[in-house]
N, CA and C atoms as a LAMMPS dump frame, in Angstrom:
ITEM: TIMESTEP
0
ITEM: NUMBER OF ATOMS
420
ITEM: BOX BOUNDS ff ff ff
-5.0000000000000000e+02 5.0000000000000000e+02
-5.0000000000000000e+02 5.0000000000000000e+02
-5.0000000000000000e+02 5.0000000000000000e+02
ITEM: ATOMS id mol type element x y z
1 1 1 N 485.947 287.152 -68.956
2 1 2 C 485.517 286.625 -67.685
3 1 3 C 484.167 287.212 -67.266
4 2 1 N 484.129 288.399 -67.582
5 2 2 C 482.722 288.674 -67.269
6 2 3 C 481.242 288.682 -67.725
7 3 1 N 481.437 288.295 -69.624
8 3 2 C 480.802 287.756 -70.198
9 3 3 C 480.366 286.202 -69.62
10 4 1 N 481.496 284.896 -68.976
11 4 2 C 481.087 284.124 -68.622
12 4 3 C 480.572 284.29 -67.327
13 5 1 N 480.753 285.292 -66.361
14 5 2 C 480.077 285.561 -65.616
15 5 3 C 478.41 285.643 -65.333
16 6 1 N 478.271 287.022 -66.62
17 6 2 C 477.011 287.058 -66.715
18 6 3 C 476.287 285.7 -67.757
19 7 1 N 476.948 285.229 -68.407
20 7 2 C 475.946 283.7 -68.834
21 7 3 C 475.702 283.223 -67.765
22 8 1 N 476.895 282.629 -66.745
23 8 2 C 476.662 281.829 -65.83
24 8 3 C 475.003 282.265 -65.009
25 9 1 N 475.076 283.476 -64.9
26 9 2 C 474.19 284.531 -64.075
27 9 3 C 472.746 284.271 -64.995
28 10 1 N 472.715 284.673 -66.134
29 10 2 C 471.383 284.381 -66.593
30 10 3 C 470.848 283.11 -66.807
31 11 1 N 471.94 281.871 -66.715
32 11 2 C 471.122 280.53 -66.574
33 11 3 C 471.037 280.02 -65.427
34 12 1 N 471.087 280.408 -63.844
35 12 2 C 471.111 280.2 -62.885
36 12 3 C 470.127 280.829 -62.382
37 13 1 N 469.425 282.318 -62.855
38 13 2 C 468.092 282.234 -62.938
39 13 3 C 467.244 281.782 -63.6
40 14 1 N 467.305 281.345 -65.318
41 14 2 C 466.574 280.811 -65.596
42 14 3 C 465.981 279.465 -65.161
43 15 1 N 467.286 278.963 -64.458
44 15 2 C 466.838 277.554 -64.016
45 15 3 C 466.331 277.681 -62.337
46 16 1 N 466.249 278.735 -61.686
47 16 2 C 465.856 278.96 -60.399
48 16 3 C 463.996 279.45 -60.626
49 17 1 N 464.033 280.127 -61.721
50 17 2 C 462.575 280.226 -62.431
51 17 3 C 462.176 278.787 -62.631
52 18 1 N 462.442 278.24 -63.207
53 18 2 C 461.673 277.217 -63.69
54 18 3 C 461.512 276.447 -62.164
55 19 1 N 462.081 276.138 -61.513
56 19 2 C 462.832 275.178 -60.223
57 19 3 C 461.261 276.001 -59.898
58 20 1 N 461.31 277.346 -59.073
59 20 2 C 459.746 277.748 -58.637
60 20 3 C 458.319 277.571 -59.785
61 21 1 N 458.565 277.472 -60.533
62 21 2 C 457.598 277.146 -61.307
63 21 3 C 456.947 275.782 -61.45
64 22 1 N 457.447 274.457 -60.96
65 22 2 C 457.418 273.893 -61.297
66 22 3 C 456.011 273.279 -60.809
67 23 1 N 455.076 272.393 -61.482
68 23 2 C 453.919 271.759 -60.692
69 23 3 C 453.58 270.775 -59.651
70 24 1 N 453.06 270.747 -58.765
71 24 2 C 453.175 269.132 -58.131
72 24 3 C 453.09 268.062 -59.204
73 25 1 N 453.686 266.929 -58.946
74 25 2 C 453.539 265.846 -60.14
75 25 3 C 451.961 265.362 -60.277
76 26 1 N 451.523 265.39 -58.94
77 26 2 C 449.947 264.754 -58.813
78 26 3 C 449.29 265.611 -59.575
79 27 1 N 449.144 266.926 -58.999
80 27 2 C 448.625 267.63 -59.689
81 27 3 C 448.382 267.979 -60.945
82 28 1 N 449.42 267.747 -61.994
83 28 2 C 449.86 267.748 -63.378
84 28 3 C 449.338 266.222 -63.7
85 29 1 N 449.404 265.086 -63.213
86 29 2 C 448.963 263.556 -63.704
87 29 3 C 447.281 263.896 -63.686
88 30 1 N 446.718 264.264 -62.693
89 30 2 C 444.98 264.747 -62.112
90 30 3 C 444.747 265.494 -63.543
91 31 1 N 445.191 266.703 -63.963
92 31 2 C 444.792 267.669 -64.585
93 31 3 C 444.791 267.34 -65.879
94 32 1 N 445.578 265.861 -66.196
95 32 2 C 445.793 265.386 -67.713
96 32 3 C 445.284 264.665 -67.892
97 33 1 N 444.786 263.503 -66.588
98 33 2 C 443.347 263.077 -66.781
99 33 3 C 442.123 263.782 -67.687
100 34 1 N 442.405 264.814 -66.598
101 34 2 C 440.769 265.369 -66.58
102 34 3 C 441.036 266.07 -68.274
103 35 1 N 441.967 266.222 -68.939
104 35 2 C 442.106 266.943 -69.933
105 35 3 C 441.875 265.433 -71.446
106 36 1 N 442.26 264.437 -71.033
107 36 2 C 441.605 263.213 -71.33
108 36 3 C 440.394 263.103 -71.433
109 37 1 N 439.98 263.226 -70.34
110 37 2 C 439.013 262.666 -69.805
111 37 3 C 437.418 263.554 -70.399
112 38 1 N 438.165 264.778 -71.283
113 38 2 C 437.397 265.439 -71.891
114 38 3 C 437.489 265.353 -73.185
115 39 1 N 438.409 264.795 -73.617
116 39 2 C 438.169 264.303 -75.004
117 39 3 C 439.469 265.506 -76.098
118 40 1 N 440.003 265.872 -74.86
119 40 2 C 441.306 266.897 -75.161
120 40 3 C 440.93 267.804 -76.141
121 41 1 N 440.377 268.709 -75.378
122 41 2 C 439.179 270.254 -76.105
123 41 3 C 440.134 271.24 -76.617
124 42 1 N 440.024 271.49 -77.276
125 42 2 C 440.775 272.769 -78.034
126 42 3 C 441.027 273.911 -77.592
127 43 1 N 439.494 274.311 -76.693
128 43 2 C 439.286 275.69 -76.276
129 43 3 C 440.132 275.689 -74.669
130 44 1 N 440.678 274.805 -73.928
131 44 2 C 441.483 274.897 -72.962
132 44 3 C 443.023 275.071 -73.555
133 45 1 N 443.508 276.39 -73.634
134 45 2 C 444.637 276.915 -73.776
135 45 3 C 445.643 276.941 -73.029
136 46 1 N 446.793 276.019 -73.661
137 46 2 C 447.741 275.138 -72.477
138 46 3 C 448.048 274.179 -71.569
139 47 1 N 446.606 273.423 -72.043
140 47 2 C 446.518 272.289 -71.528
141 47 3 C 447.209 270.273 -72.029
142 48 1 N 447.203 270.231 -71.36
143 48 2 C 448.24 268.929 -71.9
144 48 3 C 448.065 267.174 -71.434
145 49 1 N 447.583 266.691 -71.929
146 49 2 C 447.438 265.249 -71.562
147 49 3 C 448.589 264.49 -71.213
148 50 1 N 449.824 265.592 -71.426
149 50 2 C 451.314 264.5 -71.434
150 50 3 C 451.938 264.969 -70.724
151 51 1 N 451.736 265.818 -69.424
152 51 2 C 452.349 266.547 -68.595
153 51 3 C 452.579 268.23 -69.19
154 52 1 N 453.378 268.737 -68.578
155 52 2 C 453.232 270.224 -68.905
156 52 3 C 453.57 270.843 -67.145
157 53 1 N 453.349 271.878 -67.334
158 53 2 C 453.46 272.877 -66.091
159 53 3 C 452.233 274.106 -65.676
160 54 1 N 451.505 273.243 -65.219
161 54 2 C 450.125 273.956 -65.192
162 54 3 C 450.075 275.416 -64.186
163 55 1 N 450.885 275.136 -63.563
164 55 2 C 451.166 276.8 -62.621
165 55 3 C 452.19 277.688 -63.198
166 56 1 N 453.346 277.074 -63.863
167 56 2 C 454.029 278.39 -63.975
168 56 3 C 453.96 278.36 -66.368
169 57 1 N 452.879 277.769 -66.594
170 57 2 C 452.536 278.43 -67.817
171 57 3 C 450.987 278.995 -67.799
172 58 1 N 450.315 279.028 -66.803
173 58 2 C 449.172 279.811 -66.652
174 58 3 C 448.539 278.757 -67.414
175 59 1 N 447.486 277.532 -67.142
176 59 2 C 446.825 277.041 -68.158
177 59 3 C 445.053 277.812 -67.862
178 60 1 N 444.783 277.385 -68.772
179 60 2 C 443.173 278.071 -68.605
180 60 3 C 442.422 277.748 -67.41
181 61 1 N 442.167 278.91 -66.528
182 61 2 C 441.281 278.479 -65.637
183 61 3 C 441.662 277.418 -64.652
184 62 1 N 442.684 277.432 -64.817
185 62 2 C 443.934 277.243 -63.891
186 62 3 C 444.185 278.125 -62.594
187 63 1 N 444.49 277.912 -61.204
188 63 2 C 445.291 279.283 -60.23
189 63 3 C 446 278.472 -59.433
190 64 1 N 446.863 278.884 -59.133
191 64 2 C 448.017 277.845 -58.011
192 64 3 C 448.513 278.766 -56.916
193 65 1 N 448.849 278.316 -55.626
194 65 2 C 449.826 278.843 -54.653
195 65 3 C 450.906 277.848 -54.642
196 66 1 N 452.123 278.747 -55.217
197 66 2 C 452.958 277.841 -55.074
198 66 3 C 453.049 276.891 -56.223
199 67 1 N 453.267 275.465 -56.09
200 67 2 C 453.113 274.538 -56.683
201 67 3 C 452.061 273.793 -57.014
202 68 1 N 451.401 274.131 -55.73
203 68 2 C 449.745 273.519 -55.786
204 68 3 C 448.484 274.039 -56.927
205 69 1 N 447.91 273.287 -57.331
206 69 2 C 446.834 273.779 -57.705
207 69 3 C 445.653 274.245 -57.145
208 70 1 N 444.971 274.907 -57.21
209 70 2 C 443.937 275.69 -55.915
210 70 3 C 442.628 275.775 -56.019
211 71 1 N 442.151 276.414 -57.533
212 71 2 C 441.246 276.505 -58.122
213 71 3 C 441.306 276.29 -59.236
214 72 1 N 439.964 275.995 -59.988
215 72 2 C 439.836 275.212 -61.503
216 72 3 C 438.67 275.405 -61.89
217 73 1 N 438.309 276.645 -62.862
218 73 2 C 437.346 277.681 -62.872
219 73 3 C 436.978 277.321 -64.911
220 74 1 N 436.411 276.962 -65.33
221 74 2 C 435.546 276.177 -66.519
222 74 3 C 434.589 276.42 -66.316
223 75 1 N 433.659 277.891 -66.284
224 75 2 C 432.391 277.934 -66.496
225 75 3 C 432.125 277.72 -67.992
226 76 1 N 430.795 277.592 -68.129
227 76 2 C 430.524 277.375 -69.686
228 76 3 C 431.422 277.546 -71.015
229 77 1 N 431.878 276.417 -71.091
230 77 2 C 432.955 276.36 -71.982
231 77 3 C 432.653 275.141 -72.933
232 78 1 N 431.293 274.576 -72.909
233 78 2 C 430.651 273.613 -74.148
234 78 3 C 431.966 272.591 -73.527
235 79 1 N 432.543 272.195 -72.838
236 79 2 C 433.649 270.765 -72.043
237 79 3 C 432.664 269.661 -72.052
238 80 1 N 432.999 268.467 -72.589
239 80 2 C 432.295 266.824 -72.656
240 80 3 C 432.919 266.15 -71.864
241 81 1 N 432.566 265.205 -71.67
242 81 2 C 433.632 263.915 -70.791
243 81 3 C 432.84 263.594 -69.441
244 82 1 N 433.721 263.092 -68.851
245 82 2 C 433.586 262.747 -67.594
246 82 3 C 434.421 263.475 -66.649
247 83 1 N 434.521 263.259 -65.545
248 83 2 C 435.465 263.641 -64.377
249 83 3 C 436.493 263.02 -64.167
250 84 1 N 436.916 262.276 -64.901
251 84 2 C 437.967 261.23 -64.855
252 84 3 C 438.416 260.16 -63.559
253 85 1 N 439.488 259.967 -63.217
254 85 2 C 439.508 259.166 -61.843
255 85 3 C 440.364 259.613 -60.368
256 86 1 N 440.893 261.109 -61.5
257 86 2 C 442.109 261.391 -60.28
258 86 3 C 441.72 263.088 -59.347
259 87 1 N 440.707 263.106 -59.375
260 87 2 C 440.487 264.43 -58.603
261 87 3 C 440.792 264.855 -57.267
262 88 1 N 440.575 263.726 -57.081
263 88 2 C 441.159 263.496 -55.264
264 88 3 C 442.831 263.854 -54.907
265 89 1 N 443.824 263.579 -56.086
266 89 2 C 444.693 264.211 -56.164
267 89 3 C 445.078 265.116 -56.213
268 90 1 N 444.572 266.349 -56.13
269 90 2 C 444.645 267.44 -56.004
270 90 3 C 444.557 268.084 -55.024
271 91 1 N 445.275 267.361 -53.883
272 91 2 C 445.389 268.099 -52.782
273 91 3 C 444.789 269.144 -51.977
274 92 1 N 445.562 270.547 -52.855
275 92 2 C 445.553 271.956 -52.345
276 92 3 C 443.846 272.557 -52.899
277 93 1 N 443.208 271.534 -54.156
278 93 2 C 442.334 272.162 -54.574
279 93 3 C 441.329 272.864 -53.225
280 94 1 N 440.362 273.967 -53.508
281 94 2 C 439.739 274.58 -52.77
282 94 3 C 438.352 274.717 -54.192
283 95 1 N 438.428 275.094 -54.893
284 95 2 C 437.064 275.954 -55.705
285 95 3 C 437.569 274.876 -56.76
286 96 1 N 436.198 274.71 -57.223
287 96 2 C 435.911 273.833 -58.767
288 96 3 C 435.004 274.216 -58.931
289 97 1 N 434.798 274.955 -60.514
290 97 2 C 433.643 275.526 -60.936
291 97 3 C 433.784 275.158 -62.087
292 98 1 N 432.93 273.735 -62.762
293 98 2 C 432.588 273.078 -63.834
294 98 3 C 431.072 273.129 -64.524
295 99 1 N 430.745 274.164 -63.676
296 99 2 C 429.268 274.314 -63.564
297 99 3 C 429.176 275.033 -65.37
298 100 1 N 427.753 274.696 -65.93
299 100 2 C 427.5 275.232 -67.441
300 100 3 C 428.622 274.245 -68.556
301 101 1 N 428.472 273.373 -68.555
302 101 2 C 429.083 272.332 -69.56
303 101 3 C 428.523 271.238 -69.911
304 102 1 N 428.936 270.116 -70.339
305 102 2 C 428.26 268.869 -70.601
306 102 3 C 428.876 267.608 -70.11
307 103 1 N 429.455 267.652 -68.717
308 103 2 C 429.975 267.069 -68.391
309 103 3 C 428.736 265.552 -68.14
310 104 1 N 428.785 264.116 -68.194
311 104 2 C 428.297 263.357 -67.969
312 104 3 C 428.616 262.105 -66.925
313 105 1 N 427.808 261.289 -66.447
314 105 2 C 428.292 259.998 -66.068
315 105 3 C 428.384 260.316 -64.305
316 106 1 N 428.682 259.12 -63.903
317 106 2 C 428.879 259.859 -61.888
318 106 3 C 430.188 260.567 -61.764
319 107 1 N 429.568 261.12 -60.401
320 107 2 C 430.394 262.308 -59.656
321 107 3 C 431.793 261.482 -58.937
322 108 1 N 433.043 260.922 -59.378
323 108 2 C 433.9 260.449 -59.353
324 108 3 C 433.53 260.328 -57.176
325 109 1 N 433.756 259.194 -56.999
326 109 2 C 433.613 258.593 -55.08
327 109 3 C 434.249 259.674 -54.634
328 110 1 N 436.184 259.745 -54.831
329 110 2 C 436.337 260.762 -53.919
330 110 3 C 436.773 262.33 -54.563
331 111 1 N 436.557 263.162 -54.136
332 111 2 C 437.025 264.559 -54.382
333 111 3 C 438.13 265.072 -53.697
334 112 1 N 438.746 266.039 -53.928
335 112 2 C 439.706 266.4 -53.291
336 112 3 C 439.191 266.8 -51.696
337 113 1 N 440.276 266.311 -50.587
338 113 2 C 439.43 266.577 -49.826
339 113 3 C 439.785 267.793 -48.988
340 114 1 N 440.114 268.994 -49.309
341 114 2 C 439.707 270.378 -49.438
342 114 3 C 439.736 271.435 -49.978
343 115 1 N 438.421 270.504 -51.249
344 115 2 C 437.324 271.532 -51.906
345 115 3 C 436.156 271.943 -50.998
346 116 1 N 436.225 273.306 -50.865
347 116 2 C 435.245 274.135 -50.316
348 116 3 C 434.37 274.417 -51.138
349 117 1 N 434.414 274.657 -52.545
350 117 2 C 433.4 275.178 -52.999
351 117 3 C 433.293 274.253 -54.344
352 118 1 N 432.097 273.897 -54.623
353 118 2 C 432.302 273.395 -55.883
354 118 3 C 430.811 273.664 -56.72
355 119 1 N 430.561 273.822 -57.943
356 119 2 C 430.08 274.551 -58.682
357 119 3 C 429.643 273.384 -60.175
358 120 1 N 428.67 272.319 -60.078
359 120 2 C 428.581 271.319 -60.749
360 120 3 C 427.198 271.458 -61.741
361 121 1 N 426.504 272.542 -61.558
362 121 2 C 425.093 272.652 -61.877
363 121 3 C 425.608 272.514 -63.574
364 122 1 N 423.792 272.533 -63.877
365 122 2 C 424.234 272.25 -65.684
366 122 3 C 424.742 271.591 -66.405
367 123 1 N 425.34 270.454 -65.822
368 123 2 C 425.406 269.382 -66.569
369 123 3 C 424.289 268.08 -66.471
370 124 1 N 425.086 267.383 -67.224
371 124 2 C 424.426 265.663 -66.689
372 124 3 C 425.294 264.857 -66.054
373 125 1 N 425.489 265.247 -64.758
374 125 2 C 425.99 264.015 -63.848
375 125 3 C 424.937 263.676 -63.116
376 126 1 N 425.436 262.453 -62.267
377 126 2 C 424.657 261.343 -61.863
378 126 3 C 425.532 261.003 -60.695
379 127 1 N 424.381 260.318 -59.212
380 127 2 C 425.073 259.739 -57.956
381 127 3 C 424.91 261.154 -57.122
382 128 1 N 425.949 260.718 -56.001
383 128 2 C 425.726 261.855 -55.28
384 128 3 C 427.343 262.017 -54.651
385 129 1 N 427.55 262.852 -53.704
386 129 2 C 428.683 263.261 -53.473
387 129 3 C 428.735 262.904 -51.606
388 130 1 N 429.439 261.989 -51.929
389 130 2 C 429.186 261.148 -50.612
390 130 3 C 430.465 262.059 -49.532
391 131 1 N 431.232 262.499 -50.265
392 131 2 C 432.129 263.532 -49.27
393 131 3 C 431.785 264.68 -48.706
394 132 1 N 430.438 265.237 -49
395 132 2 C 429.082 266.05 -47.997
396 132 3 C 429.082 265.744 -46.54
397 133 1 N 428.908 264.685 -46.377
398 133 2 C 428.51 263.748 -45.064
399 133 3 C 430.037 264.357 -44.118
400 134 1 N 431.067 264.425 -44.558
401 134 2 C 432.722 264.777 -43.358
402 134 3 C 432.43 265.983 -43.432
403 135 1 N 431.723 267.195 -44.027
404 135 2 C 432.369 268.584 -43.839
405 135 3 C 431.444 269.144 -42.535
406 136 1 N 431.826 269.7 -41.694
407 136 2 C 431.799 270.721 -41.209
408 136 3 C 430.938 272.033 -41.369
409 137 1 N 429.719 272.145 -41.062
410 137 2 C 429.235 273.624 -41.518
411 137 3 C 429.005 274.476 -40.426
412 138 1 N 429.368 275.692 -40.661
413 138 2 C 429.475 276.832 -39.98
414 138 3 C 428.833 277.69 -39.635
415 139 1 N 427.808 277.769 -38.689
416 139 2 C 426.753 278.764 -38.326
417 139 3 C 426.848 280.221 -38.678
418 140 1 N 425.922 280.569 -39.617
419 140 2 C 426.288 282.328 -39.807
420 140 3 C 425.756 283.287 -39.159
């Protein structure tokens, strides 16, 4: 009895782990785009075009609160593609730093809409970022 005890016990956390681990769905569909949308690079470790769990397996340059995704940090990492179509899905995002790559083509209409910081230099994109015009700036 107490052997089935403790099984019972270690798969009731394992499955309470995973249960907190788990990703927003948007977030995970956005991120497999964009992992598409790059031509599915080698050098992003843990990344997945077919879903996956981008917060609770740590993907590259990846950070989450929670379930959310937050930041998405790809400095110079030689990355091709485009921006794909789903960025705006990303809710919780705050920081995108794609800056030093070869990213091409326009700056996808909408962005998530609260990214605070974003970090695009060094590539070849094109257009402009028409979600400038709603923010808010803060006298220092």
């Amino acid at each position: 009895m107490a052997a089935l005890a403790a099984a019972l016990s270690a798969v009731l956390f394992v499955l309470v782990a995973v249960a907190e681990a788990d990703t927003d769905a948007a977030d995970v569909a956005a991120l497999g785009d964009l992992y598409s949308s790059w031509n599915s690079p080698a050098q992003l470790a843990g990344w997945s075009a077919g879903g996956g769990d981008p917060c609770g397996a740590a993907w590259m340059g990846v950070s989450c609160t929670g379930s959310a995704v937050t930041s998405i940090k790809l400095s110079g990492l030689g990355l091709n593609g485009t921006l794909g179509y789903q960025l705006s899905n990303l809710a919780a995002l705050k920081t995108m730093d794609l800056s030093d790559n070869n990213f091409h083509d326009a700056i996808p209409y909408q962005l998530p809409q609260n990214l605070s910081y974003i970090y695009m230099q060094n590539n070849q994109l094109s257009g402009t970022i028409d979600m400038l015009s709603n923010l808010s700036l803060a006298t220092l």
